[in-house]
N, C-alpha and C positions, 0 to 999 in steps of 0.2 A: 550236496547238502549234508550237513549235520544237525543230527536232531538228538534233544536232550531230553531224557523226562517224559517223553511221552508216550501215552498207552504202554503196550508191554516193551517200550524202546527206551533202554537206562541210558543208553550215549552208542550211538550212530552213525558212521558219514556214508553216503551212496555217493557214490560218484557215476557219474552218466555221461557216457560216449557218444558221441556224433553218430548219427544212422540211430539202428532199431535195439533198443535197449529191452527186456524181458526179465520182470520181475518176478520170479515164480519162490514157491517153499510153501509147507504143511498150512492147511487151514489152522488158521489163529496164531499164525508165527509172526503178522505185523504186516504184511505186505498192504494191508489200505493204510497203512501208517502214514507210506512213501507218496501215496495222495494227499493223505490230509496235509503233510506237511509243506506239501508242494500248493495246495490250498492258502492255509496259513500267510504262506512266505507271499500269495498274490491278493492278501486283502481279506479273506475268506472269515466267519464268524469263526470267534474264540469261544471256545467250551470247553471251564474248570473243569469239564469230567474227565476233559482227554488228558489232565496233569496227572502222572504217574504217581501212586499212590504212595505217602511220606513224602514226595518231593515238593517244596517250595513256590516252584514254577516250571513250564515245559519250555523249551527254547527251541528255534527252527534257523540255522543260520545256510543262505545259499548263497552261490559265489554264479551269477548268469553273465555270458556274454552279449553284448551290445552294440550293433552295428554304429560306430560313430556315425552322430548327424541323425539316429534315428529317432522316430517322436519320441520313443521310449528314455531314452537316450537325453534328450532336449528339456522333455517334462523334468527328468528327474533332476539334472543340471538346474534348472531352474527354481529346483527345492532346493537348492545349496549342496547336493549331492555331489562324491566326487566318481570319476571312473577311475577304478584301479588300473591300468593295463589294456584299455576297453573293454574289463568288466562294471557288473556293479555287484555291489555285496548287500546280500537284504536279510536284514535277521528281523524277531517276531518273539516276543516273551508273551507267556498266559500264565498267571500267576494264578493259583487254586483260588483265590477268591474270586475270580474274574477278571482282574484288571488286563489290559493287554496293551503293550507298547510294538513301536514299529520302529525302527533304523535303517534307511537306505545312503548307503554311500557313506556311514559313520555319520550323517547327522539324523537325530532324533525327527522322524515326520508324521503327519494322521495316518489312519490305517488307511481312512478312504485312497489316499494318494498310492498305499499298492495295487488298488482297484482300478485304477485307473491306468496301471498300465498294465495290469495283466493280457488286458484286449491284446495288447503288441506284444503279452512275449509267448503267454503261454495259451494254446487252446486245450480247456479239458473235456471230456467226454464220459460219463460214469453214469450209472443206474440213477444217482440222486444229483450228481450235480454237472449239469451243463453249462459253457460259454461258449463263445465265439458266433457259430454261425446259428445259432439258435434266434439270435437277436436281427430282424427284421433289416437292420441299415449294414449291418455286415453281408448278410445275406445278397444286400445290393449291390455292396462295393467288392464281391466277389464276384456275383455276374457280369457286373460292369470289366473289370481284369480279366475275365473268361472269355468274354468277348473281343478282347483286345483292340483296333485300331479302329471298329466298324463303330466301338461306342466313346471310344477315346478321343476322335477327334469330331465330333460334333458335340460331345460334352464341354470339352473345350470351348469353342465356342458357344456354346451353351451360358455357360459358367462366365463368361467376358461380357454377354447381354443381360444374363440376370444381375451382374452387378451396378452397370450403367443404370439399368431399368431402376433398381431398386434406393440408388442416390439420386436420377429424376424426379422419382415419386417422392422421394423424403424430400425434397425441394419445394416438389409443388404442391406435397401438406402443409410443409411450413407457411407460403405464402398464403395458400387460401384460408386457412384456420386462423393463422394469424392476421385476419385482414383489418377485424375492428383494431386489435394493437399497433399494428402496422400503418394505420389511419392516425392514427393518436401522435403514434411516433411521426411520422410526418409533419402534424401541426404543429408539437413542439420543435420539432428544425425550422420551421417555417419562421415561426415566432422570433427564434432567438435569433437566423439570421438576419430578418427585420430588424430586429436592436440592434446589431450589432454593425449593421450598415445606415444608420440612420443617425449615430455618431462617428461612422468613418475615422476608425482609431487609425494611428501610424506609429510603423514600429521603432518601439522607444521612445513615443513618445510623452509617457507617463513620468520616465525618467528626468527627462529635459523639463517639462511643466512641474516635480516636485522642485529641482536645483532652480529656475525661477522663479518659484514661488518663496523659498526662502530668502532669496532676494530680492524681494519685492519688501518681502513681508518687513527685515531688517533695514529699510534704505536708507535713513537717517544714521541707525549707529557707522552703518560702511562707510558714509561720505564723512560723518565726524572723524572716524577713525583713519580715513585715507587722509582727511584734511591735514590731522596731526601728523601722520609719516611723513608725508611732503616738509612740510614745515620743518620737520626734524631734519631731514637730508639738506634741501636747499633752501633754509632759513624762512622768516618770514618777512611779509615786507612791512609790516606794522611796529617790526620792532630791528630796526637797525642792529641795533646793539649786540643783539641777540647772537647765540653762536648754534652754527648747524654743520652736522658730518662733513659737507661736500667743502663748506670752507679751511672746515681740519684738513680732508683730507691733501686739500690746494698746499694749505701754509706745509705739511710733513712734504708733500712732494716739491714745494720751493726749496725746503729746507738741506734736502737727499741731493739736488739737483746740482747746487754748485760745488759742490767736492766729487762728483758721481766718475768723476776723472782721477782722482786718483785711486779709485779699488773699484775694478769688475765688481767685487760681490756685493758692494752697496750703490754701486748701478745697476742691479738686477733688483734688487730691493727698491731702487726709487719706480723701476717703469711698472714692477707691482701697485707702487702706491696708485702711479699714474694711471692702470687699470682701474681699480679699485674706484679714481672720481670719475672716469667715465661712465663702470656702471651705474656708482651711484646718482648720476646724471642723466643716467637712461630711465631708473626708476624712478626718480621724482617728475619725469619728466611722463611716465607711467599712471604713476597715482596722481598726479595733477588730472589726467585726461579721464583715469575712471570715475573721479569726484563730478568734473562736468558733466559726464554720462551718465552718471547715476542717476536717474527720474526715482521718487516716492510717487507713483503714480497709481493711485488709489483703484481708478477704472481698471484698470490693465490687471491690477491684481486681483480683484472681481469676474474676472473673464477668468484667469487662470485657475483660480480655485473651482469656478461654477465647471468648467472643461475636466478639472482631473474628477471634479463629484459623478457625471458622468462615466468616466472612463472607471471608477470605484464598483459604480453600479453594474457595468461588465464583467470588473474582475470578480467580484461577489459571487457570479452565476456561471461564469464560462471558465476560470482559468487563476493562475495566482496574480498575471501579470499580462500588460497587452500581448507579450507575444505567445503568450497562453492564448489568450482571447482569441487570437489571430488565426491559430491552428485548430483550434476548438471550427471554428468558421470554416476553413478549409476542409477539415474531417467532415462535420456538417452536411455541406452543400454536396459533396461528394454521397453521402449517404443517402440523404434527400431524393437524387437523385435516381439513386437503385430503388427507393419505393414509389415516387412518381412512374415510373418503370415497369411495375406491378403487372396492370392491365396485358403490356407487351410480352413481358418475360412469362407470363401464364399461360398466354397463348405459342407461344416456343415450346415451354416443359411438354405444354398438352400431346401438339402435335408430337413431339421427339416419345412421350411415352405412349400414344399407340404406335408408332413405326417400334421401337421396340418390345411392346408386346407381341406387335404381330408374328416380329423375327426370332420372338422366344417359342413363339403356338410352332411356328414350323420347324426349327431344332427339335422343340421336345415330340411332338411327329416322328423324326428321324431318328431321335433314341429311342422311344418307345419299339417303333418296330426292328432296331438293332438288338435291344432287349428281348424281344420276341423268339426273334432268328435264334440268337443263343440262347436262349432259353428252352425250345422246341432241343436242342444240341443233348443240353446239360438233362434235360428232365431225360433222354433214351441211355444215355451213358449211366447215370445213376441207377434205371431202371437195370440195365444190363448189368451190371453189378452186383444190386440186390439177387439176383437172381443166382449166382453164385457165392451170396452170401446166406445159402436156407431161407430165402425170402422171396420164393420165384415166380408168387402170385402181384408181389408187393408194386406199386407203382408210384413213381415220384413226378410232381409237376410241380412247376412255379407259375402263381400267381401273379400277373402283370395287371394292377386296376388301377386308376383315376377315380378322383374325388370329384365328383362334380358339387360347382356350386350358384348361389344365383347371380343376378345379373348385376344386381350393384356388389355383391361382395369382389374379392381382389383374388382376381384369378386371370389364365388367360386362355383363347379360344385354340383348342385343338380336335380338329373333323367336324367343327360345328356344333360342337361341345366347349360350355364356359367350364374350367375345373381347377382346382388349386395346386400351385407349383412351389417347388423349393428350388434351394441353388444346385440339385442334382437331376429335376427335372419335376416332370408331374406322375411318375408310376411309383405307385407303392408293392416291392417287392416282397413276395412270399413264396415259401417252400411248401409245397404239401403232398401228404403220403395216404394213398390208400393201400393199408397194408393186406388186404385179401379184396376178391372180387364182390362188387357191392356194396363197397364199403364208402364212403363218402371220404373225395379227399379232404384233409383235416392240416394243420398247421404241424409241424413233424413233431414238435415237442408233445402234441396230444395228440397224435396219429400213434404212436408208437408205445410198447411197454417200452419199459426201462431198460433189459437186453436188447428189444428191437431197435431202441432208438442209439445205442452206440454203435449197430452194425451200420443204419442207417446214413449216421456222421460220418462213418469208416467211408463206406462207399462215396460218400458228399465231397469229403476231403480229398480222397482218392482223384477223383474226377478233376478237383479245384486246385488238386498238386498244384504249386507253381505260380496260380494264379492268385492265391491268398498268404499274403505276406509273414504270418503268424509264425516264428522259428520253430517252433518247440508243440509236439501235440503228444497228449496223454490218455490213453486209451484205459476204461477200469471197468471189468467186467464186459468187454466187446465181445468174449466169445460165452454170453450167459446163452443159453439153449443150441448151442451149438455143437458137430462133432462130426467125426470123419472124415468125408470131401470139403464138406462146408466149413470145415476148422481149417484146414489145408488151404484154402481158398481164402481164410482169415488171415492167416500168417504172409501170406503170398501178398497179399493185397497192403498186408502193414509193412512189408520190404517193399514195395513197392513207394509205398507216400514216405519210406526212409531213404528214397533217393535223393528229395528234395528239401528236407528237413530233418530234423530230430524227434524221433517217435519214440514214446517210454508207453510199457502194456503191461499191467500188475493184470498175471494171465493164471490159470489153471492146465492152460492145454498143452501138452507136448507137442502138437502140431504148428501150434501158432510160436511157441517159443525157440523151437527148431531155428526158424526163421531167422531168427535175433541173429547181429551182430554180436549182441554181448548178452550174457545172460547172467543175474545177479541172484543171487540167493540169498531165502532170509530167514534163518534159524535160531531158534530159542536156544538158550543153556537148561542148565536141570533147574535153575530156579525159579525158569517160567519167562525171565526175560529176554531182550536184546541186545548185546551188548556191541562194542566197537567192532567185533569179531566174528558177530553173526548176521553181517554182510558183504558178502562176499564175491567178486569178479570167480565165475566157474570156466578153467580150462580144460579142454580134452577130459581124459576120463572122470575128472569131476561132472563134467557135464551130464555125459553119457549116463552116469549113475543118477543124477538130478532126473531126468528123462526119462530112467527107464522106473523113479520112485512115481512118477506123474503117469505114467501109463499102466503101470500093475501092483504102485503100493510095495515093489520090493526091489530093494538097487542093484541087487546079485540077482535077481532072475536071468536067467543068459536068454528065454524066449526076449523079455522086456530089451535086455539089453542089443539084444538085434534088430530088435524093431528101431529104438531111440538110434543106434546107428544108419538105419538106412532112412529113418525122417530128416538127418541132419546132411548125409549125402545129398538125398533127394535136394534140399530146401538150398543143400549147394549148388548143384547141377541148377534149380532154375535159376538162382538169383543170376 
């Protein structure tokens, strides 16, 4: 991360190593900085107060890796985000006045959209501010992964019946709720296929009745006008005298004919002509025959007009055109059908949704007490924990309960019990802590002070290693009331959940920072701030000096210094 501007941090980058990271330096040097801004960068409230004073605005820019293909990953993609590398890059402006903007992947996004993936990258832990397993449905979907295949594979099928179950029932609301509509719609298909078979249209046939109908309608000017063609081609017989095409075209091919012998090319010319009065002899002989045929027959055109008014009053209602109409009728009758149907297919849904209710009651049966099992697991492992975290009264359990509900509400039957279920099952899972004897167990977030409750998490996580997918956990204030064995047992326990992830702990204690893989230091200048420089990766005897200012306040004390060397041994020798 790099952080600009904020609180007593003029310009910053922390860099943070895979495994157990340890953020240690003097009270008031900034180290809740490296929270807030790890805050910031996952959605967290902006507050002008934290803009370093003179400054403009504070800025938080982090560079997180990303398993490709993960939600995190997909959501952000799906904001238009790009992945660098299989990173993503999240920066966060708060400007003294309050405004705050958000950038993930270089495109501009809501803040809420860091909130929403902070679930998948980062878990924090701190006196004031908690996620992850704090939140009730995480809580679950880490018992569920603790449990492994005892709950994973009846969930599965669990999760295949709730969905079937839940498109039945949306099925057989739609039908019964809809029944007066579904009645309605009915009679209008009813209706329309009656008209529509009670003129028996044929396809195309509107086409063919307009092209007679124009011909009907015109039948005198065709037969005058065919009358005159004829007459033109092959003469008339009223008037001898008279001259028509076919007899030209006779006299040009008399004419062609007797020289056609001396030149090919005006004997090709003449047996043109010669074509020429055949056709025109084909078509007079044509329009002669359509003139007879022609009927002005008044009835008939009467018939045709009443026939396409008809077929009008179809296209009007069903379609542009009969073979609209036509399809309109097939769709129809076909639909018609599926609600005639009604009565039958309800009685289907009905049966098909209590066989799978029933197959959901006894799945969620099987998780529940798979839930149980590992639950009974998880609640003595945590306890044993606490126990070696100064907490040795303290006892942890989870809550496995069902909602029961009444008889007509939508639920389903498990031990003889109606209760209400989701697509994870019917137990609503809870953590709870009774931190001394007699104490009532309580929900961990109000079972706990605000030191107790990060030791608590520690232990939680510890246990959930592996099982909760979260990369990256941030520990702030875990070791508040803490000291000696039980700080030793803190640091041990934070190497230990950095086997399987990335743990960062803005710590006070030499014991727990021993631990660290990397230890980072976070030092003012004489002006009071923090600059590029005063954070810093500590090797070998910088260490040792950091270590032995955390155990006695003096970096040259050679007792401190022996000590801070045999903490770091030790914390070698176990890891």
């Amino acid at each position: 991360m790099r952080i600009r501007s904020l609180g007593v941090i003029d310009d910053a980058v922390v860099e943070l190593s895979p495994g157990f990271t340890a953020v240690t330096g003097e009270t008031g040097a900034g180290k809740t900085m490296v929270v807030t801004s790890l805050g910031l960068l996952l959605g967290g409230r902006a507050d002008p107060a934290l803009v370093r004073i003179g400054a403009k605005s504070a800025v938080v820019e982090g560079r997180v890796t990303v398993p490709e293909g993960s939600g995190a990953a997909v959501r952000a993609e799906e904001a238009g985000a790009e992945l660098d590398d299989g990173a993503l890059l999240i920066s966060r402006t708060v400007s003294a006045e309050g405004r705050s903007r958000a950038h993930l992947g270089g495109r501009s996004v809501p803040v809420g959209l860091l909130g929403e993936l902070a679930d998948e990258l980062v878990a924090v832990h701190g006196q004031t501010d908690q996620q992850g397993l704090l939140k009730p449905a995480r809580q679950r979907q880490a018992l569920d992964r603790y449990a492994g295949d005892a709950v994973a594979v009846p969930l599965a099928k669990y999760a295949a019946a709730h969905r079937r179950l839940r498109s039945v029932s949306a099925e057989l609301d739609e039908i019964t709720t809809r029944a007066r509509e579904r009645a309605q719609e009915a009679d209008l298909l009813r209706f329309g296929l009656d008209e529509i078979a009670a003129v028996e249209p044929r396809a195309g046939e509107d086409t063919e009745l307009a092209t007679e109908a124009e011909r009907l309608g015109h039948a005198e000017a065709l037969a005058s006008a065919a009358s005159a063609a004829h007459a033109a081609l092959a003469g008339n017989p009223e008037d001898p005298e008279g001259v028509d095409a076919g007899a030209l075209a006779a006299a040009a091919h008399r004419a062609l004919d007797t020289v056609r012998s001396y030149d090919p090319e005006l004997a090709g010319l003449a047996d043109r002509i010669g074509e020429i009065g055949i056709l025109l002899a084909d078509v007079a002989g044509d329009l002669a025959g359509y003139a007879d045929d022609l009927d002005a027959d008044p009835l008939r055109l009467a018939a045709v007009e009443e026939r396409r008014a008809a077929l009008a009053q179809l296209t009007r209602k069903y379609g542009e055109d009969v073979a609209s109409v036509l399809a309109w009728a097939e769709d129809g009758a076909a639909r018609l059908g599926e609600l005639e149907g009604d009565d039958e297919r309800i009685g289907e849904l009905t049966a098909e949704r209590d066989a799978l209710s029933g197959e959901l009651g006894e799945l969620a049966r099987v998780l529940t007490e798979a839930r149980t099992e590992a639950a009974e697991r998880f609640a003595a492992a945590v306890t044993a924990e606490l126990a070696s975290l100064a907490m040795p009264h303290a006892r942890v359990s989870i809550d496995i309960r069902q909602t029961e509900v009444s008889e007509d509400a939508d639920g389903v039957e498990v031990a003889g019990r109606r209760v209400a279920y989701t697509a994870t099952g019917v137990d609503d899972v809870e953590l709870l802590l009774a931190p001394h004897p007699g104490a009532p167990p309580r929900p961990i977030a109000k079972g706990a002070s605000g030191g107790e409750l990060s030791r608590v998490m520690l232990a939680v996580e510890v246990v959930f290693a592996g099982s909760d997918p979260v990369p990256t956990y941030l520990f702030d204030e875990v070791d508040a009331g803490v000291g000696g064995k039980a700080a030793v047992e803190v640091g041990r326990r934070l190497a230990r959940l950095a086997r399987s992830a990335q743990v960062v702990v803005v710590t006070h204690l030499p014991q727990v920072a021993a631990f660290a893989d990397r230890q980072l230091l976070v030092e003012k200048t004489n002006d009071g701030s923090v600059t590029r420089s005063g954070v810093k990766a500590l090797e070998g005897e910088e260490r040792v000096r950091e270590l032995s200012r955390m155990l006695a306040g003096q970096e040259d004390s050679e007792t401190a210094r022996a000590h801070a060397e045999e903490l770091l041994e030790a914390a070698r020798t176990d890891a």
